[in-house]
C-alpha positions in Angstrom: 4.3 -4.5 -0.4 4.6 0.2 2.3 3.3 10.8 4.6 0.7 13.6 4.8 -2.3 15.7 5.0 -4.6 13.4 7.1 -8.2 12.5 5.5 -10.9 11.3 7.6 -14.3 9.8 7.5 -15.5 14.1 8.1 -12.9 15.4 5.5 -12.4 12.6 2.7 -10.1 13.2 -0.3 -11.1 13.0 -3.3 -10.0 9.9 -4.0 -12.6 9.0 -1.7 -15.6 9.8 -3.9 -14.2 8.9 -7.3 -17.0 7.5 -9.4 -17.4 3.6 -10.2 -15.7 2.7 -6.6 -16.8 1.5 -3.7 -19.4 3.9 -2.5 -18.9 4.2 1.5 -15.2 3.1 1.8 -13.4 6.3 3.5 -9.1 6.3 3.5 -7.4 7.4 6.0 -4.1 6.9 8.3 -4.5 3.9 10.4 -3.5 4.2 14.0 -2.7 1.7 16.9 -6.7 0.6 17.6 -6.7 -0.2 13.5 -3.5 -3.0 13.9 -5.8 -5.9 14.6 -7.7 -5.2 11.5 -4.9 -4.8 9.4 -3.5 -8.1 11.0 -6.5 -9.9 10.2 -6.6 -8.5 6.6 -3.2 -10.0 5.9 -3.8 -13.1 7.9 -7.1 -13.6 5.5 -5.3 -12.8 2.3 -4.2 -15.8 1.4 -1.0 -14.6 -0.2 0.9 -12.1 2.3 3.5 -13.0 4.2 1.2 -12.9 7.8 3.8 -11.2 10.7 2.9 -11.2 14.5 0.2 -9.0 15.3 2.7 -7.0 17.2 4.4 -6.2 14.3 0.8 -5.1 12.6 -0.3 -2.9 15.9 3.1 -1.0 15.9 2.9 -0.1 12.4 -0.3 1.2 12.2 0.9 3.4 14.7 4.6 4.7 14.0 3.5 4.1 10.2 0.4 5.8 10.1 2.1 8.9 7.8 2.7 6.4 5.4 0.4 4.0 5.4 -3.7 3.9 4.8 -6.5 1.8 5.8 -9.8 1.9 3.9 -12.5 1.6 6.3 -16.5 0.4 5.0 -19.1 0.5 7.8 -16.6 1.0 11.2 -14.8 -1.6 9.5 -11.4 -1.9 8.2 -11.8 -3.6 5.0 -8.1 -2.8 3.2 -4.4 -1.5 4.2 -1.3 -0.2 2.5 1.8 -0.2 4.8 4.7 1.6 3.9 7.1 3.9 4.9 10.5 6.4 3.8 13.3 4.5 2.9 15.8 6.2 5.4 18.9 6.2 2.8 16.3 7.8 0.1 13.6 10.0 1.9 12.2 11.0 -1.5 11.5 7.1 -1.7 8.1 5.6 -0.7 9.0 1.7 0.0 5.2 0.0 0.0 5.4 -3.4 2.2 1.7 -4.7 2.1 -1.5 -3.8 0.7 -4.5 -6.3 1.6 -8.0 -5.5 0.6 -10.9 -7.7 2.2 -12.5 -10.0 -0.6 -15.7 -7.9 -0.6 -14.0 -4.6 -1.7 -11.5 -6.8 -4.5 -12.3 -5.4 -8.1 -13.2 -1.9 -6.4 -10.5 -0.2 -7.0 -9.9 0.2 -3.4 -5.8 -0.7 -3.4 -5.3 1.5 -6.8 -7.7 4.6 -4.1 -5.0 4.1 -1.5 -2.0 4.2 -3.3 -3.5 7.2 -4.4 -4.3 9.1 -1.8 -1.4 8.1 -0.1 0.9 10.0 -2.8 -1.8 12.6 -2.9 -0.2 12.9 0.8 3.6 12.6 0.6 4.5 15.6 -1.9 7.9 15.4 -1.0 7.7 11.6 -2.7 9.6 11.4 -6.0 9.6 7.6 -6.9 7.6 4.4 -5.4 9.4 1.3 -4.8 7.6 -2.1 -3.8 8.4 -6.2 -4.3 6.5 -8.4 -5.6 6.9 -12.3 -6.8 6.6 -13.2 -10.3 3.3 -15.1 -10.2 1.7 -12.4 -8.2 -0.2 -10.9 -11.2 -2.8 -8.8 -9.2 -0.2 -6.6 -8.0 1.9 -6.3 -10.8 -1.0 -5.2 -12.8 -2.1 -2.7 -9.3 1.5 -0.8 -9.8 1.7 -0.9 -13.7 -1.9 0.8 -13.2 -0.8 3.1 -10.8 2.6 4.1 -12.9 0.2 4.9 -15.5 -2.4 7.1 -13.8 0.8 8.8 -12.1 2.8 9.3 -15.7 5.5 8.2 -14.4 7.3 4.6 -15.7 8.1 1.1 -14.0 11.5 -0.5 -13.8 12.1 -4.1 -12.3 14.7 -5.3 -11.3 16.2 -8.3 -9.5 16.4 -7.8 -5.4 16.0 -10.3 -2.9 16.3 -13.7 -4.3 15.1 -17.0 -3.2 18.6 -18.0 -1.7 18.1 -14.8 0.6 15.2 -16.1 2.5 16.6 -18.5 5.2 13.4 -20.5 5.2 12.5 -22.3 2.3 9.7 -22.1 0.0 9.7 -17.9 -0.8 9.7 -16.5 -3.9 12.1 -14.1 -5.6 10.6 -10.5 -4.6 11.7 -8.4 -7.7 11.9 -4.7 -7.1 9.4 -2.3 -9.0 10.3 1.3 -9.5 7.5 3.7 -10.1 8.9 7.0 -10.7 9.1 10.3 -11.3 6.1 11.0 -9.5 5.1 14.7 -8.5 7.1 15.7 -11.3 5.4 19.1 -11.4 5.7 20.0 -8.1 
């Protein structure tokens, strides 16, 4: 649905802490050990398209600027993957976020997004898809637009005669930008 100054369990951001979230949950970059997690996350989502866990295990590792995993306990229990569009550096693409259904309602996707930007200063506009009836993650990115000052735009991109197997939904693109404005 998917950078920076790394932030561990020893040196959270501040994001980390914020008050009313999920006390304990830590974000940092995910790295190649943290792939089965993240595939198991999406796999247990109910609503993301599940890849291979190949696919999951090299992300987290070539992807790990760009993407987060919130951890709770030793455990991964949420993941944003995303990376730099190559034609627009300035543009962070977000792929998949999956939060485990203990942390939903915690505000633990809107803390990753978050620190994730917090991350990626050179990152001036945020661009993810999502289907129409997927109303938990419209309202995550309308949130995070607002938070960030900055607006939304969507717009028409891959359309249901794009997929070649049946049964997908149109994945309309949502601009978030300008983000980092004042830097």
């Amino acid at each position: 649905m998917g950078p920076l100054t790394t932030h561990s369990a020893d040196h959270p951001s501040p994001t980390d802490q914020a008050a009313g979230d999920s006390p304990g949950v830590q974000i940092r970059p995910p790295s190649l050990a943290d792939g089965a997690a993240m595939w198991r996350l999406a796999r247990d989502s109910g609503t993301l398209d599940l890849n291979t866990s190949y696919a999951y295990l090299l992300l987290a590792r070539d992807f790990a600027a760009t993407s987060r995993l919130a951890v709770r306990d030793g455990e991964g229990v949420g993941f944003v993957l995303g990376y730099l569009r190559p034609a627009a550096p300035e543009t962070l693409f977000v792929w998949q976020i999956a939060v485990d259904a203990s942390q939903r309602g915690k505000q633990v996707a809107g803390r990753m997004l978050d620190a994730l930007l917090e991350d990626l200063p050179q990152v001036r506009r945020l661009e993810t898809t999502i289907t129409e009836e997927n109303t938990a993650s419209q309202r995550l990115f309308a949130s995070f637009a607002r938070r960030h000052g900055a607006s939304e735009e969507i717009t028409e991109l891959i359309t249901e005669e794009h997929f070649p197997d049946a049964g997908h939904g149109a994945e309309l693109l949502h601009t978030i930008s300008p983000l980092h404005a004042g830097s």
